[in-house]
ROSE-411558 format. One line per 5 residues: number of its first residue (from 1); for each residue x, y, z of C-alpha. Coordinates in Angstrom, 2 decimals. Layout:
BEGIN
NUM	X,Y,Z; ...
END
This chain:
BEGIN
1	115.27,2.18,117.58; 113.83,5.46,117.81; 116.53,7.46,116.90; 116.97,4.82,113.43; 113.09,5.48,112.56
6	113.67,9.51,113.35; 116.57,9.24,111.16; 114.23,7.87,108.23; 112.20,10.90,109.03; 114.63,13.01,108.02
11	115.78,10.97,105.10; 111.81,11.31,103.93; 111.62,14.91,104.64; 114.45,15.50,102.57; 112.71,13.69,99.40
16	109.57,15.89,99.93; 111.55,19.44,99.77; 109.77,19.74,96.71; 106.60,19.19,98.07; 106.50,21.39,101.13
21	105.50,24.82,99.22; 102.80,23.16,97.79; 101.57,22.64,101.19; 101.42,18.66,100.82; 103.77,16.22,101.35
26	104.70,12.71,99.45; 106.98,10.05,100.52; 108.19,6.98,98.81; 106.77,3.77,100.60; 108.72,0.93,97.82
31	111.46,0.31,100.76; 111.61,-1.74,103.98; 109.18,-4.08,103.43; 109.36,-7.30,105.00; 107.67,-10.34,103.50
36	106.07,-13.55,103.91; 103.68,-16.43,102.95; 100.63,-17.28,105.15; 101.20,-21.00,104.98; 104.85,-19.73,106.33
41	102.79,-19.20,109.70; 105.47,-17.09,111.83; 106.81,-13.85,110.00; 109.97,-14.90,111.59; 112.26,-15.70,108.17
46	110.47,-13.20,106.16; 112.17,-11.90,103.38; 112.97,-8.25,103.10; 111.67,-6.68,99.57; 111.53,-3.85,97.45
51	108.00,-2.53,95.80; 106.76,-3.23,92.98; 107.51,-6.91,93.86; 105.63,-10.13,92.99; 105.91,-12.83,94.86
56	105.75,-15.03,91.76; 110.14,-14.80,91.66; 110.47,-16.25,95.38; 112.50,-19.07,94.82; 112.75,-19.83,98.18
61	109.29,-21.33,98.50; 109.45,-22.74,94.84; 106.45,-20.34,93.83; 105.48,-20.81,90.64; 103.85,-17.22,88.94
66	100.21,-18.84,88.77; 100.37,-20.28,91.76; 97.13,-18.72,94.06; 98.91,-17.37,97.79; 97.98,-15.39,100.46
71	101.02,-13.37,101.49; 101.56,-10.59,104.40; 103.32,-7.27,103.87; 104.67,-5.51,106.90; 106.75,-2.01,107.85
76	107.20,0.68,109.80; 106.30,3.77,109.87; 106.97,6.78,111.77; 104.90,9.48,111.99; 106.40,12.23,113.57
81	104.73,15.14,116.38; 104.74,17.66,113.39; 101.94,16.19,111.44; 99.51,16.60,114.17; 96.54,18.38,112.61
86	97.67,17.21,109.19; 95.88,14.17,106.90; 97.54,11.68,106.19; 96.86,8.99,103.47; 98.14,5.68,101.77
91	98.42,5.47,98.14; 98.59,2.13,96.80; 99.75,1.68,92.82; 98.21,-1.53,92.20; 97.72,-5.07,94.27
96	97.08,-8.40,92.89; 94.00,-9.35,92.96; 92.79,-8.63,96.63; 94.44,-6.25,99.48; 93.25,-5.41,102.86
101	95.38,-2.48,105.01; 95.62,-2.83,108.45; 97.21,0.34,110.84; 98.23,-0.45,114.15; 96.24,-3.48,113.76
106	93.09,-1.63,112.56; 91.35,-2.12,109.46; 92.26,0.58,106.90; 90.29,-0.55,103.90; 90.06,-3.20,100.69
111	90.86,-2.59,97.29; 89.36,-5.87,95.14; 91.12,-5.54,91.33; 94.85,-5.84,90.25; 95.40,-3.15,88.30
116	93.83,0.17,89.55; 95.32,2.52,92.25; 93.38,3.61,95.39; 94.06,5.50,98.55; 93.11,5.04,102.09
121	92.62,7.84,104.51; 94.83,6.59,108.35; 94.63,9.92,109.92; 92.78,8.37,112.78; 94.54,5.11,112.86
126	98.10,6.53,113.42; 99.87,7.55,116.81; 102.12,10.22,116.24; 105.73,10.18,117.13; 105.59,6.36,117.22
131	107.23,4.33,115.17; 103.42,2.68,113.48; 102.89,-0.82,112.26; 101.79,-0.63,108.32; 100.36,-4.45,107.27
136	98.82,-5.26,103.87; 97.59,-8.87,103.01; 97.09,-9.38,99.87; 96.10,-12.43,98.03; 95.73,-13.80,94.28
141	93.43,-16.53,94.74; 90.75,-16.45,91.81; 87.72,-14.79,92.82; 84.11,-15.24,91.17; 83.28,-11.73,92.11
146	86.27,-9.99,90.77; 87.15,-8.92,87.08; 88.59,-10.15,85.01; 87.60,-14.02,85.13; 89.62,-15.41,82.42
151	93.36,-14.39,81.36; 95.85,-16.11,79.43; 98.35,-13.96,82.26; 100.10,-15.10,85.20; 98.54,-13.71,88.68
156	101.88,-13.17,89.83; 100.38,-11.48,92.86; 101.93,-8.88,95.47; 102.30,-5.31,95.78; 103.18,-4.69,91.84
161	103.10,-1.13,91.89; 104.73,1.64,93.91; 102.91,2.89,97.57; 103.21,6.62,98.77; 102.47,8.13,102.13
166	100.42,11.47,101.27; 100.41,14.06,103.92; 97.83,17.33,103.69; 95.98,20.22,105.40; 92.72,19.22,106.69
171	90.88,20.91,103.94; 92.68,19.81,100.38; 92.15,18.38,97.14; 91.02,14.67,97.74; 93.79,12.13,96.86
176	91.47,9.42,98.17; 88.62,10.24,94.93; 89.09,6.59,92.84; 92.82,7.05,93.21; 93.17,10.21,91.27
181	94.70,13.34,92.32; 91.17,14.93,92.87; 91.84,17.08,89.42; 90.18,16.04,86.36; 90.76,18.16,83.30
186	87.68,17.81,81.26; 87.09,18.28,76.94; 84.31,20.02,75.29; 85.39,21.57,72.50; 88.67,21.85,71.10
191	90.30,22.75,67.61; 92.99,25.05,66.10; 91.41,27.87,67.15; 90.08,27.79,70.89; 90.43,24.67,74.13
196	87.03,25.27,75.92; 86.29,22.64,78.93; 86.33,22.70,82.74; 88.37,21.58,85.77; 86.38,19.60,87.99
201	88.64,20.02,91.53; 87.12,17.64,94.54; 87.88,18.55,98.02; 88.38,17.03,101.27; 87.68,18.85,104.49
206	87.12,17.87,107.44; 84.91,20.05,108.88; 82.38,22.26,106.64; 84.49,24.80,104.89; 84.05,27.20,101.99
211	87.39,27.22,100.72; 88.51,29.50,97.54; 90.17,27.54,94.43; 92.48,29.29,92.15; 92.86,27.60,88.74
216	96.29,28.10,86.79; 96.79,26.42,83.45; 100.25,26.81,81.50; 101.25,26.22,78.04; 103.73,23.85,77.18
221	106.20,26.90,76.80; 105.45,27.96,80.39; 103.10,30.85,79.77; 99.88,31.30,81.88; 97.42,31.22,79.90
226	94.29,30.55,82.55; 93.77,32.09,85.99; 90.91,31.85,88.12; 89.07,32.06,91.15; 86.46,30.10,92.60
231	84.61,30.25,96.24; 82.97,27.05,97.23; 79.70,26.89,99.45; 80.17,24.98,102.92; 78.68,22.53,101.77
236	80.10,21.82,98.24; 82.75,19.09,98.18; 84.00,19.79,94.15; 84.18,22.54,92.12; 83.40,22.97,88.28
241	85.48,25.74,87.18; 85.50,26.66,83.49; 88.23,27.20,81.34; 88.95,28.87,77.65; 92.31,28.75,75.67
246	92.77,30.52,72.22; 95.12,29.30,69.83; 96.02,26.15,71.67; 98.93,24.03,70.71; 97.53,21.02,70.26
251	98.58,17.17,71.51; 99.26,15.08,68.54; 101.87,12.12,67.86; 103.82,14.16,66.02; 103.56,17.30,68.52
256	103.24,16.34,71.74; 102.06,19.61,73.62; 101.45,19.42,77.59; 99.81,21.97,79.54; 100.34,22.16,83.20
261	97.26,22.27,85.05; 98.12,23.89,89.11; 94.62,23.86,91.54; 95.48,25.40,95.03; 93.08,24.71,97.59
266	94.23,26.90,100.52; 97.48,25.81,101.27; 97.27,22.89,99.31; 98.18,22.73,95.60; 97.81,19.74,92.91
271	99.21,20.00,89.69; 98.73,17.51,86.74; 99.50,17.09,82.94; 97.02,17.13,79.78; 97.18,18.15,76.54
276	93.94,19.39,74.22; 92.90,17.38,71.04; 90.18,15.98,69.44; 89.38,12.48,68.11; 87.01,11.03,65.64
281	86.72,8.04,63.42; 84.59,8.81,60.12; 82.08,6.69,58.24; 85.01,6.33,56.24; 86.69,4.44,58.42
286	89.37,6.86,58.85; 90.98,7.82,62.58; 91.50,11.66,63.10; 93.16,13.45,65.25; 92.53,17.24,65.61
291	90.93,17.05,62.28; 93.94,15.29,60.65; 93.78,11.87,59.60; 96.24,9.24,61.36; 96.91,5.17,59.91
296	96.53,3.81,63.56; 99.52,1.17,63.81; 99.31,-0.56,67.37; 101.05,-3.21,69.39; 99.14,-5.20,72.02
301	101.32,-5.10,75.42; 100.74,-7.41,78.44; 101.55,-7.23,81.68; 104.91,-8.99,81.95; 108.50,-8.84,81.65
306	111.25,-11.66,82.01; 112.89,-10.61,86.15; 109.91,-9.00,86.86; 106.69,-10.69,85.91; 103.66,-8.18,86.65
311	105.75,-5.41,88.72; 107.14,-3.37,86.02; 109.35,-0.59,86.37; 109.75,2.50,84.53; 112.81,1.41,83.06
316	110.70,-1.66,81.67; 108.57,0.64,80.64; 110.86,3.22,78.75; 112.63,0.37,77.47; 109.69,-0.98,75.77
321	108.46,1.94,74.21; 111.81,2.35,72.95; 111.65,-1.23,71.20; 107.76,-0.17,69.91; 109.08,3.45,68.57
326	111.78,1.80,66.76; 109.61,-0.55,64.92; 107.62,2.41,63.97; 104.11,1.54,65.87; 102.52,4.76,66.93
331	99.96,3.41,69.42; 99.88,1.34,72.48; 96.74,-1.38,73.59; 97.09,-2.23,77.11; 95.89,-5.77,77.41
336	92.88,-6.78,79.94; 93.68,-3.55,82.15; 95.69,-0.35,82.00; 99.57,-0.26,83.06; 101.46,1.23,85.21
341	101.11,5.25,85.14; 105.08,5.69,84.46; 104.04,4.33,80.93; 101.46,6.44,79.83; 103.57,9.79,81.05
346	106.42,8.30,78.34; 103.54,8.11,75.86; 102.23,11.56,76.95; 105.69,12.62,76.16; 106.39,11.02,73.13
351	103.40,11.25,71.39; 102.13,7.34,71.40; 98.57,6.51,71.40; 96.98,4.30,73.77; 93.98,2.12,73.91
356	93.31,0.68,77.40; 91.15,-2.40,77.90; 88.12,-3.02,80.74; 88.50,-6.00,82.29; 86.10,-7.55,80.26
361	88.18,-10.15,78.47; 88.01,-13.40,77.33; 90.91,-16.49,76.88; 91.29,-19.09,74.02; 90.54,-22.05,76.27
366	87.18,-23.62,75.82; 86.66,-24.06,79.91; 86.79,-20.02,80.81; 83.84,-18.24,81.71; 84.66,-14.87,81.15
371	81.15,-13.06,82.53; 78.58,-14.42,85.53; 75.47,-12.42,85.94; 75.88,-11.67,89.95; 75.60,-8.36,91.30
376	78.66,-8.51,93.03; 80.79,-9.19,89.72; 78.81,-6.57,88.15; 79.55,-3.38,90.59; 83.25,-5.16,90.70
381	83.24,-4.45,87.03; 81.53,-0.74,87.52; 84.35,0.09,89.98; 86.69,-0.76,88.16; 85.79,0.80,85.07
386	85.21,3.77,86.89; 88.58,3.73,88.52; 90.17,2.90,84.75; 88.95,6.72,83.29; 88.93,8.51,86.33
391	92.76,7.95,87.01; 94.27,8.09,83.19; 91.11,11.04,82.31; 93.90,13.83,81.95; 96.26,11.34,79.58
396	96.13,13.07,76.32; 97.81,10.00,74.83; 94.70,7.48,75.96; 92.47,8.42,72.78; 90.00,5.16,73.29
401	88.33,2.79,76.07; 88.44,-1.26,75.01; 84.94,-2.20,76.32; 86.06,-6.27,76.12; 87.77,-8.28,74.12
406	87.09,-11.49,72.42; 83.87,-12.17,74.43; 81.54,-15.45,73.76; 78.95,-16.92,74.67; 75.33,-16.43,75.95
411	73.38,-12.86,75.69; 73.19,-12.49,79.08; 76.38,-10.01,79.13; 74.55,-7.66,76.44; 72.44,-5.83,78.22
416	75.65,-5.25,81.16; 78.04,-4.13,78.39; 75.44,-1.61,76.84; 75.52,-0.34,80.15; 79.41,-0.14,80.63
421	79.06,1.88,77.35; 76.78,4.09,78.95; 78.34,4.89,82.05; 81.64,5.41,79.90; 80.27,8.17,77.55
426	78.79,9.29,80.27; 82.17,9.69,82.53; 84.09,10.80,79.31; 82.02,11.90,76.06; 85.25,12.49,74.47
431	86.93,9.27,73.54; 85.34,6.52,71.99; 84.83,3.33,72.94; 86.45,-0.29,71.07; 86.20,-3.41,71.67
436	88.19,-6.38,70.22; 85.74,-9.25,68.69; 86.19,-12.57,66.42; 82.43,-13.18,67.03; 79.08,-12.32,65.17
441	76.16,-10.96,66.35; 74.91,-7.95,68.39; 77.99,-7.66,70.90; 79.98,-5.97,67.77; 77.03,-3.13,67.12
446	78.02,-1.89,71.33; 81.02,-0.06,71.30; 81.50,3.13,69.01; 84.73,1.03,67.36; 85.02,-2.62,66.51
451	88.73,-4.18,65.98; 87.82,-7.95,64.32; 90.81,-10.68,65.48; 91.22,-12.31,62.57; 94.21,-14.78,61.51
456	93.01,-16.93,58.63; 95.66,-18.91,57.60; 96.40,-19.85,61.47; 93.66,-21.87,63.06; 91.40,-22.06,59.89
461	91.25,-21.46,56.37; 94.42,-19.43,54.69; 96.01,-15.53,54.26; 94.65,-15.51,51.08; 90.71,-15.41,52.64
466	91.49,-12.07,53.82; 90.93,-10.70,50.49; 87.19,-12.07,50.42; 86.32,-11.15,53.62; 87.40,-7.56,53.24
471	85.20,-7.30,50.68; 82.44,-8.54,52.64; 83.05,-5.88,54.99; 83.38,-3.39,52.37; 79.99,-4.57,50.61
476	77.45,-5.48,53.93; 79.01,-3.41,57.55; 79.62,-0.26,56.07; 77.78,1.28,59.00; 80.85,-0.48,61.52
481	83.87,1.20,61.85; 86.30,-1.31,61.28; 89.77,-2.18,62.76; 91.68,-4.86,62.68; 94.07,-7.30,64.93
486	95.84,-10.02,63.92; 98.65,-12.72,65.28; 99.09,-16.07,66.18; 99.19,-17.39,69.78; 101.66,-19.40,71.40
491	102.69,-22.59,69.39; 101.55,-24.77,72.36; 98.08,-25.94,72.36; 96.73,-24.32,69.73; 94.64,-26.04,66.38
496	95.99,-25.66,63.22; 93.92,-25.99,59.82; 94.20,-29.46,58.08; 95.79,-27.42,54.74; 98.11,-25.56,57.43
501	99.52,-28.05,58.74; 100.30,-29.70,55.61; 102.19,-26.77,54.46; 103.88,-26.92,58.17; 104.54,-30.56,57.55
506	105.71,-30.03,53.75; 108.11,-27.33,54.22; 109.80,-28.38,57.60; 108.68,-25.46,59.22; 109.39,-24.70,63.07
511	106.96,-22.13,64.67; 108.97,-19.44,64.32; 108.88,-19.68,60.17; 105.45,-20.24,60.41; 104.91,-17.48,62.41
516	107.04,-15.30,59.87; 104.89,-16.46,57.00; 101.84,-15.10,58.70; 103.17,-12.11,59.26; 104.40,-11.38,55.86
521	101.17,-12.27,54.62; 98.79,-10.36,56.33; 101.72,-7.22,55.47; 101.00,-8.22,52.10; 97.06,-8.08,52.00
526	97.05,-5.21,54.28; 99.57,-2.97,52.49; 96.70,-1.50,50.05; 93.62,-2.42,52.24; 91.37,1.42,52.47
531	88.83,-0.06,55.21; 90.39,-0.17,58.43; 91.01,2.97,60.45; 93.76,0.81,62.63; 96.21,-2.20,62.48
536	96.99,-4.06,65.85; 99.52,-6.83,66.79; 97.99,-8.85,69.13; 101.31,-8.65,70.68; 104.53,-6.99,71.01
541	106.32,-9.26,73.21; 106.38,-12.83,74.42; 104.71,-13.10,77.63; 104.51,-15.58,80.66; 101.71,-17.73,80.74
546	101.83,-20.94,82.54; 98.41,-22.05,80.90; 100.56,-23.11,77.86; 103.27,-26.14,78.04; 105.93,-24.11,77.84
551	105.29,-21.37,80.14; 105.35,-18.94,77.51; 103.04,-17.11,75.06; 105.42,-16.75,72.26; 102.70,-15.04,69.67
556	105.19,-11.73,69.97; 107.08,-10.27,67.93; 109.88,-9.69,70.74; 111.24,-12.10,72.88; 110.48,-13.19,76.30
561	113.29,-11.10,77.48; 111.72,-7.55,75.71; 115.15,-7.31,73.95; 115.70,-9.84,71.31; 113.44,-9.24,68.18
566	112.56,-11.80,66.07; 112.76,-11.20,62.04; 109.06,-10.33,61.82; 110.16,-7.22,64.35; 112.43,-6.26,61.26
571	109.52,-6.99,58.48; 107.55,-4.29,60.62; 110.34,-1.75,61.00; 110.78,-2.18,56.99; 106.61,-1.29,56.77
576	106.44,1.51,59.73; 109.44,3.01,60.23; 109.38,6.00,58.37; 112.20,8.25,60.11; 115.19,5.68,59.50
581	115.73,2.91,57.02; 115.91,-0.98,57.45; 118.17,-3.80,56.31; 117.66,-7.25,57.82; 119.09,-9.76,56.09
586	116.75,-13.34,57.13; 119.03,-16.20,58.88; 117.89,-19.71,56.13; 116.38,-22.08,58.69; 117.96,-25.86,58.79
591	119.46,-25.49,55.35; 120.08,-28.22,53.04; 124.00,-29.34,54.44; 124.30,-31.17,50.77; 122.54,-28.59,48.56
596	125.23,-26.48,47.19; 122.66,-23.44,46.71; 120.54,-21.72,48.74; 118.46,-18.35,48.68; 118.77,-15.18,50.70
601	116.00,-13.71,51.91; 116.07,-10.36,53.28; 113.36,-6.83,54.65; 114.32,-3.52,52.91; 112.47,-0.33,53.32
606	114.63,1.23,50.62; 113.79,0.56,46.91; 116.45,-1.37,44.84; 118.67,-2.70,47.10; 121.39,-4.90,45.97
611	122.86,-8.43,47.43; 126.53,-10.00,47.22; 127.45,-13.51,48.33; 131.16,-13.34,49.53; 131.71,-10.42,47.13
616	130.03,-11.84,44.49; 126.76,-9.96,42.88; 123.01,-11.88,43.25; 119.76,-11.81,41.12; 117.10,-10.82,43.61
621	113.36,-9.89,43.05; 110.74,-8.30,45.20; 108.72,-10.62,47.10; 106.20,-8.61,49.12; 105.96,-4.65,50.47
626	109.46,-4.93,51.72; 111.01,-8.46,51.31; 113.50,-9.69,48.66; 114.33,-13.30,47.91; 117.64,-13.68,45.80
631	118.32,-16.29,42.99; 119.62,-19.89,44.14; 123.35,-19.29,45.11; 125.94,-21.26,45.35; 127.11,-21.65,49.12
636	128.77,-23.62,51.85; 130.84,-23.58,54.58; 131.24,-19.51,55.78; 130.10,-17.27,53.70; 129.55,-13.25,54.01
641	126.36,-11.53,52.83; 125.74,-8.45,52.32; 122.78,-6.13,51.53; 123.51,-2.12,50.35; 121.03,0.78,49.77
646	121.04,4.34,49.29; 124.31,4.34,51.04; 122.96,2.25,54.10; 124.56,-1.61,54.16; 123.80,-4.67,56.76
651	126.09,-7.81,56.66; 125.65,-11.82,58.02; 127.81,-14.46,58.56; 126.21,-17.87,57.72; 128.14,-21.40,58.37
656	127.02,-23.79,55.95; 126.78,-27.46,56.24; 126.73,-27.55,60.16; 124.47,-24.04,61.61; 123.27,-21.27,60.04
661	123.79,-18.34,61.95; 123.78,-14.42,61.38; 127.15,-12.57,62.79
END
């Protein structure tokens, strides 16, 4: 057995080459785990997984993705005789909702929140050259003391993000400060012209030490452009080390420039990514970046995939933002908490803006309490807010902080979110906060930014009130910086209007017609609108969500499976894609099997298309921003159309009389 864990060794030494000049190693921890339930009693049939994992997919014990569990973790791990004198730490990605570490049978630490990282120093818990027993429980049982309270998500629970083994020099730059690498790259002033800010470096020792930091900072095309030198005092456990850079290239969506940022704490060196902008949302209503004014067009994501539930991979994740670039959004909301990291370094790279969300959220179920006045629920909620900016500070691409969405209630919560929006201006002054509201009253005068949820025409009233009440806006809340969300929920359990459902009732329509209706409309009284400095889908995909009948939340404009879009994917593409054009051509919905005519509907982002019906030329007139409707057409049985412009073309296939389906 001891030659099979040595053999590991090696097989992790390998993987950390690339670490060893840098005077600290990191090895993958996502293999070899063995798990099992803690109603199971014995770990004697445990299953053997792969991290991220959620237990939420073991069909084996039939358990269902809400389901609460307590579930065991175990591995080994060998530490070999050449890390004696070294630190050595556990880096967790994420654990849903509650984890406790155990080493050798002794308590490591607790991380309470499902979505944060944190790190665990077991340098005195491990025996070297001995093959050590690693044991996380975790558990997903709701928790009155633990943020967020109310979620229309599955608690899939598990280990749902990746875990590391970090080894170091005695004195280094902490990887155990809020699960950060101990570097945090921080904004004062920054234009065309000059970069100014500081590196804030925190440091680990243990023993007093005065250790020197050098500073390096390179541009995006690899030239240094900042090196320094800093001696600490003994007894000094960070360093603030300033930091100027003329004629920065700037981060922007269309631009995205990343600097390298290297700290070397004697033989221990940390490098991260940033890039240098500024934001700022006028009076006007009107979203800058670096001076330069950006239409914010955003897509709400959850934290879910068909497979995978809440462990995501970075395949997921590249796959989605290649879905949400497609469609043309250029901005990102992370639902309830932030993702996993792998998906803000795509958006880093790519240039897409993200919003992340406290936990500070509120379902549409009248029974959820989404805030209790304890103590314990309120440092919960500190901590994690803390833990939020301090691990995505450096992101270039995170340009705001979502202080809570869709909160109601009593006041009791105002005076704790005033100070949440303290403490985060304090931790960052240079992002603003949001917050997502479909309330009145003083909770939307908190946050810097207000996004209103509105979908008139859904659950009350119709599209057309959207008019009026942008003018309200307009007229009386000048002084609010408005943005604006919009999108129905899942079919399932959800009120209609009385003169909504008649239409519903009237016209046949399923939810997914309904759903494209709403879509188009609020396209429609949006496309001109001057008053909101951001547009959000309240979401991108169909998620998982077992409070609804049908296990779904099918509000997206993706399917469960984050690769089938739905037409309204294609009316978006038609309105935000401005680097390639769009043809969809709209599959009719139970038509009329006796009616010999029919209309074709169809999304074009290129002016004057033109339509044939089995070769045959159609009437069609403009119906909205980017939707055509043709004449009444004669057709039955199989019939080929076909839509043409500026030398791009997109062709169907319908069956008449029995289906209707595109080819």
């Amino acid at each position: 057995m001891k030659f099979f864990v040595k053999t590991l060794f090696v097989v992790f030494a390998l993987a950390a080459l690339h670490n060893r000049a840098s005077g600290r190693e990191i090895y993958s921890l996502n293999d070899n785990w063995k798990f099992f339930f803690r109603n199971e009693n014995s770990s004697d049939e445990a299953r053997s997984v792969t991290l991220p994992h959620t237990w939420a997919f073991d069909l084996r014990n039939n358990a269902r993705a809400a389901v609460p569990a307590t579930a065991d973790y175990i591995r080994d791990l060998y530490i070999p005789s050449e890390w004696s004198g070294k630190r050595i730490f556990l880096r967790f990605g994420g654990a849903q909702n509650v984890a406790d570490v155990f080493v050798n049978g002794r308590y490591a630490g607790e991380h309470r929140g499902s979505f944060t990282a944190f790190t665990l120093e077991i340098t005195d818990k491990v025996r070297f050259d001995y093959n050590n027993s690693l044991h996380v429980m975790v558990s997903n049982y709701p928790q009155n003391d633990i943020l967020p309270l109310s979620s229309e998500m599955n608690a899939g629970g598990g280990l749902t993000r990746e875990v590391e083994l970090i080894v170091t020099d005695p004195v280094t730059v902490r990887p155990d400060y809020y699960g950060t690498d101990g570097v945090l790259v921080n904004q004062f002033t920054v234009n065309r012209n000059t970069a100014e800010g500081s590196v804030t470096v925190h440091i680990a020792a243990d023993k007093p030490a005065a250790p020197a930091v050098q500073l390096t900072i390179k541009a995006p095309d690899g030239y240094t452009v900042v090196k320094k030198n800093h001696k600490l005092k003994a007894e000094e456990s960070s360093a603030v080390i300033p930091f100027s850079i003329h004629n920065p290239a700037l981060w922007s969506p269309s631009n995205p420039n990343l600097y390298k940022v290297q700290v070397t704490v004697g033989g221990d060196t940390v490098e991260v990514m940033t890039g240098f902008r500024s934001i700022d949302v006028s009076s006007e209503e009107l979203f800058r970046l670096n001076g330069k004014t950006i239409p914010v067009r955003g897509v709400t994501l959850y934290h879910d995939c068909a497979g995978h539930g809440s462990a995501l991979t970075c395949d997921d994740c590249s796959r989605d933002l290649d879905m949400i670039c497609d469609m043309g959004a250029n901005a990102i909301r992370s639902a309830t908490a932030p993702h996993d990291p792998a998906l803000y370094d795509l958006c880093d790279r790519r240039g897409i803006m993200v919003w992340i969300d406290f936990p500070l959220t509120q379902a549409p179920f009248p029974g959820d309490k989404a805030f209790i006045p304890s103590e314990r629920l309120m440092e919960n909620g500190r901590r994690q807010v803390r833990e939020i900016i301090t691990q995505n500070y450096n992101r270039p691409s995170v340009v705001m902080w979502g202080l809570f969405s869709l909160l109601r209630g009593s006041d009791d919560i105002l005076d704790y979110l005033r100070e949440l929006n303290d403490m985060t201006h304090r931790l960052d002054p240079s992002r603003p906060t949001v917050a997502c509201s479909n309330r009145d009253g003083d909770i939307n005068f908190i946050s810097d930014l207000i996004v209103w949820q509105q979908n008139f025409g859904w659950e009350k009233g119709s599209i057309s009130d959207l008019e009026l009440w942008q003018s309200v806006l307009d007229k009386n809340w000048r002084n609010l910086r408005h943005g604006v969300a919009y999108g129905p929920n899942s079919a399932q359990g959800l009120s209609e209007s009385p003169s909504a459902a008649k239409v519903r009732e009237r016209l046949k329509l399923p939810f997914g017609d309904r759903q494209k209706l709403f879509h188009e409309g609020y396209t429609e009284q949006l496309a001109d609108s001057k008053i909101f400095w951001g547009v959000w889908l309240n979401e991108m995909f169909d998620f998982a969500s077992e409070r609804y009948r049908n296990g779904i939340n099918d509000g997206g404009v993706v399917m469960h499976d984050h690769a089938t879009p739905k037409d309204i994917y294609y009316l978006y593409r038609s309105v935000w894609n401005e680097s390639s054009p769009t043809l969809h051509i709209i599959a009719p919905r139970n038509p009329d099997p006796v009616s010999p005519e029919h209309c074709v509907e169809f999304y074009s982002s290129v002016e004057n298309p033109s339509l044939t019906v089995n070769g045959e030329a159609v009437n069609i007139q403009k119906a909205g921003p980017t939707r055509y409707i043709s004449e009444k057409v004669p057709m039955h049985g199989r019939c080929e159309v076909k839509v043409e412009a500026a030398g791009a073309s997109e062709t169907a296939l319908f069956t008449i009389g029995n289906s209707a389906k595109p080819r």
